[in-house]
Backbone as JSON Lines, residues from 0, in Angstrom:
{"i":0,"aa":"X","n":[127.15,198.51,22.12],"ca":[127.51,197.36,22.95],"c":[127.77,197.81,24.38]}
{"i":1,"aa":"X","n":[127.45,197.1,25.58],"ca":[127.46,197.27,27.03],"c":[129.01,197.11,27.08]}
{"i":2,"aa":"X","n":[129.83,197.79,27.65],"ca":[131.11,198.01,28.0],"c":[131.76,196.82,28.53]}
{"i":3,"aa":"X","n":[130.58,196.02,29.41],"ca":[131.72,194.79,30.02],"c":[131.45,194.11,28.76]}
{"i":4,"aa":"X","n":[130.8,193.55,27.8],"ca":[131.32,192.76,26.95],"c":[132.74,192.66,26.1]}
{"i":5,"aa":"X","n":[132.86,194.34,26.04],"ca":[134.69,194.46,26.03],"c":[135.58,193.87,26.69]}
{"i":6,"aa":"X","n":[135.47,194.0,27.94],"ca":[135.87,193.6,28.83],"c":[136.49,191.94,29.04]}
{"i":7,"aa":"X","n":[135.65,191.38,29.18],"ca":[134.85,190.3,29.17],"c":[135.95,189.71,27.86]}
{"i":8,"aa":"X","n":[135.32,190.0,26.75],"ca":[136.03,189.16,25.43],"c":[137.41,189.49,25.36]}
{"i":9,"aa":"X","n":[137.75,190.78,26.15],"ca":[139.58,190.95,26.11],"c":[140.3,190.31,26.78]}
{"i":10,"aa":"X","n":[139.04,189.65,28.27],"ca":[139.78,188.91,29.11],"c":[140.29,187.22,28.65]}
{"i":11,"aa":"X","n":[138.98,187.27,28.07],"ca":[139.06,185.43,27.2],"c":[139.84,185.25,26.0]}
{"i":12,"aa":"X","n":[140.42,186.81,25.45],"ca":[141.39,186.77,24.25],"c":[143.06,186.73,24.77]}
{"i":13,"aa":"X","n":[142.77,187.54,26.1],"ca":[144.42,186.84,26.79],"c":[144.48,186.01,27.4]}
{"i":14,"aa":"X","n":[143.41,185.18,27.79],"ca":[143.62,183.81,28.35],"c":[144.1,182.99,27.36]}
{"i":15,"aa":"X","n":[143.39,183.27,25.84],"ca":[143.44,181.76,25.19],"c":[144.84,182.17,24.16]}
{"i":16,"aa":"X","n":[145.42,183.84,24.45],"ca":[146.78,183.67,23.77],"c":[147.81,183.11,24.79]}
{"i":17,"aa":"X","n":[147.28,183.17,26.1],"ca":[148.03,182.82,27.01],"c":[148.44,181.16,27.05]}
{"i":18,"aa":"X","n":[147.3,180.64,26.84],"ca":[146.41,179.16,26.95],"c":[147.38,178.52,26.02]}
{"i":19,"aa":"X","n":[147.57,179.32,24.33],"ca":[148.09,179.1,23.28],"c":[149.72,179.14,23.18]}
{"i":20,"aa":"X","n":[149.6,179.92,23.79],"ca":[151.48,179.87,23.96],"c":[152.29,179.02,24.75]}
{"i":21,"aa":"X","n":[151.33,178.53,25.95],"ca":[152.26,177.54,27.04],"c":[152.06,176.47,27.18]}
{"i":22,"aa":"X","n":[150.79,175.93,25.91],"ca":[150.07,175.03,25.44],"c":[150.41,174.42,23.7]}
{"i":23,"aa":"X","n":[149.29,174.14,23.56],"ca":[149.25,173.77,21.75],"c":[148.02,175.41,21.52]}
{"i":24,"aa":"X","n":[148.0,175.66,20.14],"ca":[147.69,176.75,19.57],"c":[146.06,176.29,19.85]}
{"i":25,"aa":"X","n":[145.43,174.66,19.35],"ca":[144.38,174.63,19.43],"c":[143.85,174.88,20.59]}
{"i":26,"aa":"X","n":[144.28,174.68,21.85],"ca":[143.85,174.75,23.29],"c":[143.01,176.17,23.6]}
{"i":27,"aa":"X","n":[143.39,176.8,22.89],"ca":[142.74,178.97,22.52],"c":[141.42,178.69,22.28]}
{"i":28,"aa":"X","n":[141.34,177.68,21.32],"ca":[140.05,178.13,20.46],"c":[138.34,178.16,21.46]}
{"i":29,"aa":"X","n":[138.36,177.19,22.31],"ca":[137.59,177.63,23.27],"c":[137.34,179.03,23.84]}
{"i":30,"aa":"X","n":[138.58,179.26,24.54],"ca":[138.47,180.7,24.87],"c":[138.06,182.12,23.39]}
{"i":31,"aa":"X","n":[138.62,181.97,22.5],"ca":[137.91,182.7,21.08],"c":[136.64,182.26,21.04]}
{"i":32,"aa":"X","n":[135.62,181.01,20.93],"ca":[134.36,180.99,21.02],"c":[133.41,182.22,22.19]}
{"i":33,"aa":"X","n":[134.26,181.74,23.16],"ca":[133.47,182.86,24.75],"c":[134.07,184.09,24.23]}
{"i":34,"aa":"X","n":[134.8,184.58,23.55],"ca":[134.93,185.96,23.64],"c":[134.09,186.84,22.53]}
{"i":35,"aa":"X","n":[133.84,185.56,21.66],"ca":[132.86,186.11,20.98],"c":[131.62,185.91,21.35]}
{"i":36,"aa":"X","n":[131.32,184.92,21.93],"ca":[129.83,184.89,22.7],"c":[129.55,185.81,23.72]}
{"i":37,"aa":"X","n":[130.66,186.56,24.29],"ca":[130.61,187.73,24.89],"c":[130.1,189.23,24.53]}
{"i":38,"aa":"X","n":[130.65,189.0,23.01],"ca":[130.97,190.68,22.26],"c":[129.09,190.28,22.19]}
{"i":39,"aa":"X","n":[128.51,189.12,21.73],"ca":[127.32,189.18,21.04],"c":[126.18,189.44,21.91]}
{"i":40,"aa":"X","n":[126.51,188.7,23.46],"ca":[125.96,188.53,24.16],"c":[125.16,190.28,24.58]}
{"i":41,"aa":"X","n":[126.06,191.23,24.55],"ca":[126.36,192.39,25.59],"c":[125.87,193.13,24.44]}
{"i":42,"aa":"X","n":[125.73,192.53,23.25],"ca":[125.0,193.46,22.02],"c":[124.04,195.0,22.69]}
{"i":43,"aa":"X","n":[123.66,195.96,21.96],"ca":[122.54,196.86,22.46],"c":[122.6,197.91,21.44]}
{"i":44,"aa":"X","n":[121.64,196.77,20.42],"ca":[120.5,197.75,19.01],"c":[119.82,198.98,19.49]}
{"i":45,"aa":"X","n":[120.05,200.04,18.46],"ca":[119.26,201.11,18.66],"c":[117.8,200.12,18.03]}
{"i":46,"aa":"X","n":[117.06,200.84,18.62],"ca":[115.48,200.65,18.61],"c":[114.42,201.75,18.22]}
{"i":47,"aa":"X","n":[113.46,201.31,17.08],"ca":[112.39,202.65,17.12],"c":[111.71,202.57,18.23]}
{"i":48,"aa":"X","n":[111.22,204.03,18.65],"ca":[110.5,203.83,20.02],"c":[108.86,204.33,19.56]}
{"i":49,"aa":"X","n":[108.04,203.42,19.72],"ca":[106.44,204.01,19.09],"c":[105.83,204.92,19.56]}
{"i":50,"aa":"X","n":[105.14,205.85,19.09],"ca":[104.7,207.3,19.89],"c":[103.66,206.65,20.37]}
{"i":51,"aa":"X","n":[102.93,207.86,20.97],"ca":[101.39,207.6,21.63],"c":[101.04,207.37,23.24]}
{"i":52,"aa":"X","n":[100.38,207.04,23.66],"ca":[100.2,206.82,25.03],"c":[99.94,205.18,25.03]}
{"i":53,"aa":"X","n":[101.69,204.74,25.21],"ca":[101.79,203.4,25.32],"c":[102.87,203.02,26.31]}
{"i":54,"aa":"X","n":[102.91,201.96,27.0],"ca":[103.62,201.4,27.46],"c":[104.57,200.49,26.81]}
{"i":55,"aa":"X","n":[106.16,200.89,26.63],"ca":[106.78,199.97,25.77],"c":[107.46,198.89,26.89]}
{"i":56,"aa":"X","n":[107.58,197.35,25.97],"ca":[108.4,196.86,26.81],"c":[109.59,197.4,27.72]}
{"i":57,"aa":"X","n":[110.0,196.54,29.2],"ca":[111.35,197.23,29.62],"c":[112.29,196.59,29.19]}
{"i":58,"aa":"X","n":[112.04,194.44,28.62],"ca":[112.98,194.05,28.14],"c":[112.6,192.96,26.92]}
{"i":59,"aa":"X","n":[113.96,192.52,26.25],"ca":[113.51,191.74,25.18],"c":[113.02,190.02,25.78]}
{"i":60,"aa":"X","n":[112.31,189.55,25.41],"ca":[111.8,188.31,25.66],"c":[110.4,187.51,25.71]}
{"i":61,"aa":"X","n":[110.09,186.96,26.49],"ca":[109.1,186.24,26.24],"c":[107.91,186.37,27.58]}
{"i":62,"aa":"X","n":[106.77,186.65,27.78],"ca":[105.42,187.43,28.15],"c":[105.5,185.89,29.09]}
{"i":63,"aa":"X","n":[105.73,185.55,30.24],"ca":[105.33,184.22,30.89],"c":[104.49,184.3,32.12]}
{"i":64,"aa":"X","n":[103.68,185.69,31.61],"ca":[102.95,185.7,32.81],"c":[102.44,187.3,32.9]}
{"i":65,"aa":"X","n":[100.95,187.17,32.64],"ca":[99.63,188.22,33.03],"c":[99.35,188.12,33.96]}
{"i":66,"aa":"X","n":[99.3,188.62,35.07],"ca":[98.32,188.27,36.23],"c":[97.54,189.81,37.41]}
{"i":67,"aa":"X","n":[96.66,189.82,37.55],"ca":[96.03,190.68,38.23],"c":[96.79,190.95,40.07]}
{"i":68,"aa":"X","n":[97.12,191.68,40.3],"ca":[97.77,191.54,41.51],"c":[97.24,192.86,42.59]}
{"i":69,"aa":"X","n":[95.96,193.18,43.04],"ca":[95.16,193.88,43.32],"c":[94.62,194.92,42.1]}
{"i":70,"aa":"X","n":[95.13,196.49,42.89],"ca":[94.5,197.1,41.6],"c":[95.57,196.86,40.37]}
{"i":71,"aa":"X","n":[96.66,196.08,40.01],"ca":[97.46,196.5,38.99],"c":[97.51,194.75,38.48]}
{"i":72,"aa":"X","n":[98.39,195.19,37.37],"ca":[98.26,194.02,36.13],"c":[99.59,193.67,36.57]}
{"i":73,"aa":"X","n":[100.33,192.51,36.98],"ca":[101.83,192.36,36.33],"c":[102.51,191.43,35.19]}
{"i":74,"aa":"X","n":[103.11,192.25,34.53],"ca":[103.26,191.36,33.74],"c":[104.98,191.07,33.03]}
{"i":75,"aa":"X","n":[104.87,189.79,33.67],"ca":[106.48,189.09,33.76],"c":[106.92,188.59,32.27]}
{"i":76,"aa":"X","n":[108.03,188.72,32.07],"ca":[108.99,188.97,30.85],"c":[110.37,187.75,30.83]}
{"i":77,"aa":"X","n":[110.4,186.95,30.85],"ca":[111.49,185.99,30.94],"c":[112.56,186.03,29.61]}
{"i":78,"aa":"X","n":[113.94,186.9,30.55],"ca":[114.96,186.63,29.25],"c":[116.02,185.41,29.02]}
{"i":79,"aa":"X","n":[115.87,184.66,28.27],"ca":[117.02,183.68,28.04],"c":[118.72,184.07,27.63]}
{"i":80,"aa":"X","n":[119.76,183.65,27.64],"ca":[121.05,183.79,27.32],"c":[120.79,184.2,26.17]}
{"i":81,"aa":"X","n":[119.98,184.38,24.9],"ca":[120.14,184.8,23.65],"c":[119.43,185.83,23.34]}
{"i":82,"aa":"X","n":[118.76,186.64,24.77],"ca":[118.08,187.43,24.21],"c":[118.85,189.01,24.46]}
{"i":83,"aa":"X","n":[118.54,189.82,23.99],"ca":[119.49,191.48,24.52],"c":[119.25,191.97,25.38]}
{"i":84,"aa":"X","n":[120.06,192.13,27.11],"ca":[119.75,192.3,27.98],"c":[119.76,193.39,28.88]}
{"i":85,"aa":"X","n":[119.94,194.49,28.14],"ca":[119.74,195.93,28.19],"c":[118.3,196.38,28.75]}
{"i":86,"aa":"X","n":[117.94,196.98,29.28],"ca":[116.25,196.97,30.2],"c":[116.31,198.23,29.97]}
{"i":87,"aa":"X","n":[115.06,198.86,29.48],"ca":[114.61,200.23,29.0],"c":[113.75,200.69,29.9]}
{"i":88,"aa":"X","n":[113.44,201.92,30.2],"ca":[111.91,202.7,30.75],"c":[110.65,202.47,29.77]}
{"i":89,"aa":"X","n":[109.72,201.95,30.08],"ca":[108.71,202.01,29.71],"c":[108.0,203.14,29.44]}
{"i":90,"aa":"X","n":[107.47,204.38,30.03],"ca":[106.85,205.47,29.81],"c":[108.1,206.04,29.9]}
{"i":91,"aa":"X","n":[107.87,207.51,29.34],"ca":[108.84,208.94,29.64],"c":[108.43,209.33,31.27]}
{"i":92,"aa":"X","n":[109.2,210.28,31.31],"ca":[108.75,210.59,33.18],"c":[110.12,210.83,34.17]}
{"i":93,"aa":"X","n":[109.75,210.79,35.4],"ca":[110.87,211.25,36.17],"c":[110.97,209.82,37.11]}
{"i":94,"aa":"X","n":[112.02,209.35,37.25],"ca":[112.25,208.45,38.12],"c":[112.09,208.49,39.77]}
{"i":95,"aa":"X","n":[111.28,207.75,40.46],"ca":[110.87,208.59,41.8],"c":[111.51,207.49,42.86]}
{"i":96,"aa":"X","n":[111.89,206.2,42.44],"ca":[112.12,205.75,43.45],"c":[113.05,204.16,42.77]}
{"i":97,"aa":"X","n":[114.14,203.53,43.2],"ca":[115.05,203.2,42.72],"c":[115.7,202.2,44.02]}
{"i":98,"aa":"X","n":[114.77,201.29,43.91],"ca":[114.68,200.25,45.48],"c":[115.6,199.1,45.15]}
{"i":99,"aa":"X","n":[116.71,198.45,45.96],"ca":[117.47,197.23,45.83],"c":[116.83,196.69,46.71]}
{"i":100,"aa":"X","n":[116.35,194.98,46.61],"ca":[115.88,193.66,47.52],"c":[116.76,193.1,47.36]}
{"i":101,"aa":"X","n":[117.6,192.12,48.7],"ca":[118.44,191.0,48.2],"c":[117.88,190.1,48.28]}
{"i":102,"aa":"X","n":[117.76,188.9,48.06],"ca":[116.89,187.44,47.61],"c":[117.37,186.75,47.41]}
{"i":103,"aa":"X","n":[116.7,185.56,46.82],"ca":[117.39,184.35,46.61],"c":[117.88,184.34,44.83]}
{"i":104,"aa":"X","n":[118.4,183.09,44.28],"ca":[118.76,183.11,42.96],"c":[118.49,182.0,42.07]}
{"i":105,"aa":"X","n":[116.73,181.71,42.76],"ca":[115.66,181.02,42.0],"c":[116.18,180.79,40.1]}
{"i":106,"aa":"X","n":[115.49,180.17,39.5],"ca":[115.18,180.12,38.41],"c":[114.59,180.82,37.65]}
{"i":107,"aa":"X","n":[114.64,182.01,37.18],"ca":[113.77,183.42,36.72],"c":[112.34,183.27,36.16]}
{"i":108,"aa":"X","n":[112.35,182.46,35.33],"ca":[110.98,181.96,34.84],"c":[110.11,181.18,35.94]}
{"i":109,"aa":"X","n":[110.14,181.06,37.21],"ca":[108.95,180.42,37.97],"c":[108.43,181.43,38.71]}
{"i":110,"aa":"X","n":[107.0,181.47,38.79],"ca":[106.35,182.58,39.29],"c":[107.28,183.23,41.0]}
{"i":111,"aa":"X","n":[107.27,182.11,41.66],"ca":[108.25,182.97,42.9],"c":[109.38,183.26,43.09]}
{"i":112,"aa":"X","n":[109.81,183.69,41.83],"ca":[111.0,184.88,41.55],"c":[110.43,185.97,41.45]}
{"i":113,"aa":"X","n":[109.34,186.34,41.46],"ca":[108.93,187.76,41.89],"c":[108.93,188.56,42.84]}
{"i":114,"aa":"X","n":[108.81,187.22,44.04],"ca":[108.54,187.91,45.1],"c":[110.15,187.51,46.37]}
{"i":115,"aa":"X","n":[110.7,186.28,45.83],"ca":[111.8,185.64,46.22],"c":[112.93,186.27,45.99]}
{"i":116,"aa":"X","n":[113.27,186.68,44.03],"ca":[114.66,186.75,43.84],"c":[115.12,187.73,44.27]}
{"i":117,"aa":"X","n":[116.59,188.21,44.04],"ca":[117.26,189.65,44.1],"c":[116.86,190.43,43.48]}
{"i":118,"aa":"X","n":[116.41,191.67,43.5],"ca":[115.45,192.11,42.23],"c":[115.7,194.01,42.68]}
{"i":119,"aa":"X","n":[116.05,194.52,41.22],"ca":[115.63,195.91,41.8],"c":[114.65,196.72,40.76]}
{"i":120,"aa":"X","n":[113.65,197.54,42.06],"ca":[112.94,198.25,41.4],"c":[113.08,200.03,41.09]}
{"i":121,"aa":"X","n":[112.18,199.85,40.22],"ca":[112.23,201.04,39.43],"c":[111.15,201.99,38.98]}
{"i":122,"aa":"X","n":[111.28,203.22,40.06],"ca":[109.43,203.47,39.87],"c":[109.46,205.25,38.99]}
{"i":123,"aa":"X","n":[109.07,204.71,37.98],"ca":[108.9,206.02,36.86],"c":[107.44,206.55,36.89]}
{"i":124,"aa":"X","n":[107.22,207.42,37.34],"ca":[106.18,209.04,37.16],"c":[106.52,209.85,36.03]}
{"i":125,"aa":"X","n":[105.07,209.61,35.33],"ca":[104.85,211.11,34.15],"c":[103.68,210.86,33.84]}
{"i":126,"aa":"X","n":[103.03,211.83,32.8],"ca":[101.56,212.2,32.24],"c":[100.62,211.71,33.36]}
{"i":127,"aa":"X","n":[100.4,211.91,34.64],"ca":[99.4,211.38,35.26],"c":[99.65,209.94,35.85]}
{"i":128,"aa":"X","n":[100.61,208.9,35.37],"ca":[100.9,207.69,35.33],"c":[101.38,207.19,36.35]}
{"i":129,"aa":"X","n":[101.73,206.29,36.45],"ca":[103.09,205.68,37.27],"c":[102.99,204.36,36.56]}
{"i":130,"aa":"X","n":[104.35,203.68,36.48],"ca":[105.01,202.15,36.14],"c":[106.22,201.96,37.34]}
{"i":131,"aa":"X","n":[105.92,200.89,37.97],"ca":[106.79,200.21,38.35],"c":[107.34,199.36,37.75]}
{"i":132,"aa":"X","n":[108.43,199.12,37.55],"ca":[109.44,197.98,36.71],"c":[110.36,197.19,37.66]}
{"i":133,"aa":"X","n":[110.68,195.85,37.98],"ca":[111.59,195.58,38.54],"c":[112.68,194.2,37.18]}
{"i":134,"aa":"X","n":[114.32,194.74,37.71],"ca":[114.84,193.66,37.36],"c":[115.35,192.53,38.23]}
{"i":135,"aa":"X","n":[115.02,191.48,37.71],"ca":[115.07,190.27,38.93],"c":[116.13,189.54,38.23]}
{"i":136,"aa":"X","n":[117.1,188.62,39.24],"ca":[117.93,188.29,38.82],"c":[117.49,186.61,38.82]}
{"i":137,"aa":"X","n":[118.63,185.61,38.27],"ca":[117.58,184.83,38.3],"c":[119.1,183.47,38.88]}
{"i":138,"aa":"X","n":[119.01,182.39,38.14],"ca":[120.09,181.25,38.21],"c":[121.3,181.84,37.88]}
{"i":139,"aa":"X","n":[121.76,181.94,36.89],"ca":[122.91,182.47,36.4],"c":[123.0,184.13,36.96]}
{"i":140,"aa":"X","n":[122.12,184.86,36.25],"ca":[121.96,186.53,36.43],"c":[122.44,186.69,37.88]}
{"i":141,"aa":"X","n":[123.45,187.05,38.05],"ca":[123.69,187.43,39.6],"c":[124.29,188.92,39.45]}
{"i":142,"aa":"X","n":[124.08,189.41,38.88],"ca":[124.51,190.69,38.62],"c":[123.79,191.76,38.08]}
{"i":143,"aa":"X","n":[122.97,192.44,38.65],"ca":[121.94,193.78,38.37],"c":[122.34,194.98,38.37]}
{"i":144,"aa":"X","n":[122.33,195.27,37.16],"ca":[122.99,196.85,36.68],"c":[122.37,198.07,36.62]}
{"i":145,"aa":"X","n":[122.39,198.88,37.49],"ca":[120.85,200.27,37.33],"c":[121.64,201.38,36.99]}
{"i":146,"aa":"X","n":[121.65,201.93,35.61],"ca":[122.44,203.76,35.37],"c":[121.92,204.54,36.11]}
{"i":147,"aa":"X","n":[120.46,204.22,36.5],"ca":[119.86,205.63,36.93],"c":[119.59,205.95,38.27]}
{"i":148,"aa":"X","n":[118.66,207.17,39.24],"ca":[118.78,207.09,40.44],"c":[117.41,207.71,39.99]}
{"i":149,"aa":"X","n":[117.04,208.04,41.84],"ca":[115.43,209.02,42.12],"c":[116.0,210.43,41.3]}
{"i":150,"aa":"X","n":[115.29,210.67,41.06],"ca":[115.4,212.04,40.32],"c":[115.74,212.37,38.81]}
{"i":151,"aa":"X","n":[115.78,211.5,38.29],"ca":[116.81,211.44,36.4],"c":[115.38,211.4,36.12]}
{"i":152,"aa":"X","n":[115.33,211.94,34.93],"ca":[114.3,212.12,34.02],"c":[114.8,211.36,32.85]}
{"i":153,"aa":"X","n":[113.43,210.62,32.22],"ca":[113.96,209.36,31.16],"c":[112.75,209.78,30.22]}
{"i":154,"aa":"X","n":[113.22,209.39,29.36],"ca":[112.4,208.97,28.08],"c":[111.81,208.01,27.53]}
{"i":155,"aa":"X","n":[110.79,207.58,26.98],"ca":[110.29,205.97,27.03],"c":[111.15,205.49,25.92]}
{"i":156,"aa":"X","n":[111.56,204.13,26.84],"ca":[112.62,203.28,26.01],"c":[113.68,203.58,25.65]}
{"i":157,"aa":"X","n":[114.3,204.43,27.39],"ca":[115.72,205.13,27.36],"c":[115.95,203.64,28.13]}
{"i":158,"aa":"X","n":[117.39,203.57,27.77],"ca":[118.43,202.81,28.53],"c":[118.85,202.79,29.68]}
{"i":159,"aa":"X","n":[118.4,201.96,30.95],"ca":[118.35,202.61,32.07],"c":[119.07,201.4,33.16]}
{"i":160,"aa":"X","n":[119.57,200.0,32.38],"ca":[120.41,199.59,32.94],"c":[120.63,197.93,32.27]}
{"i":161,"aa":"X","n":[120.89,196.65,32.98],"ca":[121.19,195.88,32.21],"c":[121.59,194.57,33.37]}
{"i":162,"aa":"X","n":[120.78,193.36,33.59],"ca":[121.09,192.29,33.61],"c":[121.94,191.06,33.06]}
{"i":163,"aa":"X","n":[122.77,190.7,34.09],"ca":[123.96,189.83,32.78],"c":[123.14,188.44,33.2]}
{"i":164,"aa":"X","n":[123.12,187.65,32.19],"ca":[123.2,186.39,31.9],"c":[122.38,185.32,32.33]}
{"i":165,"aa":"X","n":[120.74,185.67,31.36],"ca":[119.64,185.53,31.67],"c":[119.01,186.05,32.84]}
{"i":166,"aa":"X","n":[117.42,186.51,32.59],"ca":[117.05,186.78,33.99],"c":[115.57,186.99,33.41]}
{"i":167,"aa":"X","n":[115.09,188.24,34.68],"ca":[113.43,188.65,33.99],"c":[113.52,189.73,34.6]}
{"i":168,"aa":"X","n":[112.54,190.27,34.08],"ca":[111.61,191.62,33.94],"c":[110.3,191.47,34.72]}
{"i":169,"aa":"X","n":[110.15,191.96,35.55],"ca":[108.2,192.27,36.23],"c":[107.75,193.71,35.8]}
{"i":170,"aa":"X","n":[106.68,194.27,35.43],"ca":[106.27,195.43,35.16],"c":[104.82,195.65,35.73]}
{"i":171,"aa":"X","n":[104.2,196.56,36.74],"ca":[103.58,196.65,37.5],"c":[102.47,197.75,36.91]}
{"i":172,"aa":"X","n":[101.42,197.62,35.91],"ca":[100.6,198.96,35.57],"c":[99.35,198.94,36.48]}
{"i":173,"aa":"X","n":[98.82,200.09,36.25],"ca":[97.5,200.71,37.08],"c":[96.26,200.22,36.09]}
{"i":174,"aa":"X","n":[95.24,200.65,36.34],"ca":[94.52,200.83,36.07],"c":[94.0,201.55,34.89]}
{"i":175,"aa":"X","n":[94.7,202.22,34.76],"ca":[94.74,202.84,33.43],"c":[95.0,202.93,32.14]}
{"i":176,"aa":"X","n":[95.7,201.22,32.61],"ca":[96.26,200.78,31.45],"c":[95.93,199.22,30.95]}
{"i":177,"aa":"X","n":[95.79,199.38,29.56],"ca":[95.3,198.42,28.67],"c":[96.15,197.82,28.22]}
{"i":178,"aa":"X","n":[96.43,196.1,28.95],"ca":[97.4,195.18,28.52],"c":[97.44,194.78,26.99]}
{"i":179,"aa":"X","n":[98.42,195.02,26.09],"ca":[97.8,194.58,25.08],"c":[99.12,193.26,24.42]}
{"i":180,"aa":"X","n":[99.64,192.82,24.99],"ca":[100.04,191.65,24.7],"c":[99.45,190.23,25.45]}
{"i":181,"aa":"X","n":[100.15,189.0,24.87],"ca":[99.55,187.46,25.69],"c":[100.95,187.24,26.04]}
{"i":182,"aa":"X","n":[100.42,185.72,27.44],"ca":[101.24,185.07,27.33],"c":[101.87,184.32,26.7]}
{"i":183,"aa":"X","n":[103.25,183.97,26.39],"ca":[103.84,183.1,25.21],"c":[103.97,184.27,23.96]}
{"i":184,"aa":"X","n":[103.93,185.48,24.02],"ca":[104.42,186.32,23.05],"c":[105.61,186.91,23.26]}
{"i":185,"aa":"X","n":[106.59,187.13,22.1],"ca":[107.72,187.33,22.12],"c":[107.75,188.93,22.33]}
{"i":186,"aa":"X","n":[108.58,189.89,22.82],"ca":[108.54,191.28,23.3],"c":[109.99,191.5,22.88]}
{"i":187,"aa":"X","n":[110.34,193.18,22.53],"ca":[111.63,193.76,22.28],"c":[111.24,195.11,23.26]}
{"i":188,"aa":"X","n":[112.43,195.16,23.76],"ca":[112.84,196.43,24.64],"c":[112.37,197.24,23.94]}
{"i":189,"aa":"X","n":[111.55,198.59,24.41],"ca":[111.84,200.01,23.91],"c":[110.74,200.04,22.47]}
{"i":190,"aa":"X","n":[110.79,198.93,21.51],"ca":[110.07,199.01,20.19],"c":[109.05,198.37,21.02]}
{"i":191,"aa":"X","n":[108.41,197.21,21.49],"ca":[107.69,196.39,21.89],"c":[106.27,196.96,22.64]}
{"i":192,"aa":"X","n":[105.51,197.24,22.1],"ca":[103.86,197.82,23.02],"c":[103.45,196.55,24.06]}
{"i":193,"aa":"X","n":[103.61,197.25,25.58],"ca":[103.28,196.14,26.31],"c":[101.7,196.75,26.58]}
{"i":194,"aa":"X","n":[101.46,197.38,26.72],"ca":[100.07,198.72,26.8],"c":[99.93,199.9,26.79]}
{"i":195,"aa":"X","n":[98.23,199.69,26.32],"ca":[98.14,201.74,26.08],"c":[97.23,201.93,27.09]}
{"i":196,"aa":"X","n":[97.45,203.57,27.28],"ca":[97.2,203.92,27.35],"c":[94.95,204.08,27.78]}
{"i":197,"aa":"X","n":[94.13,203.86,28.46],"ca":[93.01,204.24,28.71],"c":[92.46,205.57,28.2]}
């Protein structure tokens, strides 16, 4: 589990004993719903990670967009409030570049949150490769979480940071790589083949 969900549900468990004591007992129970919609929310499953020369998803959700964007493919990932919002590396490799945009705080799912929202990117080098990944923040998501910097070396479908409360994913491949999901398909962080390998 992501640490602020601790956080988070300890804060809504002394509000609603607080709520409960200077109040009626039922007045809590709201605050106990959010603290558990918290603990669930901030969830983060270990995952198998598939060998081979593939590109795994960076996050869990839904494919709302293939599109050709000169020489590279991008392909956008829309997460809802129920999905696990932990964002993985796609290939293994060395992290080369680790860019913050500030932006606006669009609706995540419409195509010009790509180029509009707050969004940070994330550019991983290995085997010959490169992936760019960015996390974009969206309506709610106002808060973009990155563990890593230029220089950390990752593993595909290491844990490398975490969006709160809905948002999306853009993932930027070359040429070299063979999209192998659609739009309207559901994706998991880290387990999820977004492409292989050429």
């Amino acid at each position: 589990m992501v640490i602020d969900g601790i956080y988070y549900a300890l804060g809504l468990l002394a509000g609603g004993a607080l709520t409960g004591y200077l109040t009626k007992p039922a007045f809590s129970i709201p605050f106990l719903i959010l603290a558990v919609f918290c603990l669930w929310f901030f969830r983060d499953p270990d995952r198998a990670i598939p060998p081979g020369p593939v590109a795994v998803s960076p996050a869990d959700g839904v494919v709302v967009a293939i599109k050709p964007e000169g020489t590279q493919t991008r392909v956008s990932i829309f997460l809802n409030v129920f999905d696990v919002h932990v964002n993985r590396s796609p290939i293994a490799g060395k992290i080369t570049e680790v860019r913050y945009q500030t932006g606006k705080f669009l609706v995540a799912s419409k195509p010009e949150a790509t180029t509009d929202n707050e969004q940070n990117f994330i550019t991983v080098e290995g085997n010959g490769t490169k992936i760019v990944f960015s996390q974009i923040a969206g309506l709610i998501a106002r808060r973009i979480i990155c563990y890593k910097k230029a220089g950390d070396i990752v593993e595909a479908g290491e844990r490398v940071g975490y969006i709160k409360f809905g948002s999306r994913v853009d993932m930027f491949l070359g040429p070299e790589w063979t999209v192998q999901v659609k739009e309207g398909e559901r994706v998991s962080a880290g387990s999820g083949v977004i492409a292989r390998r050429k």
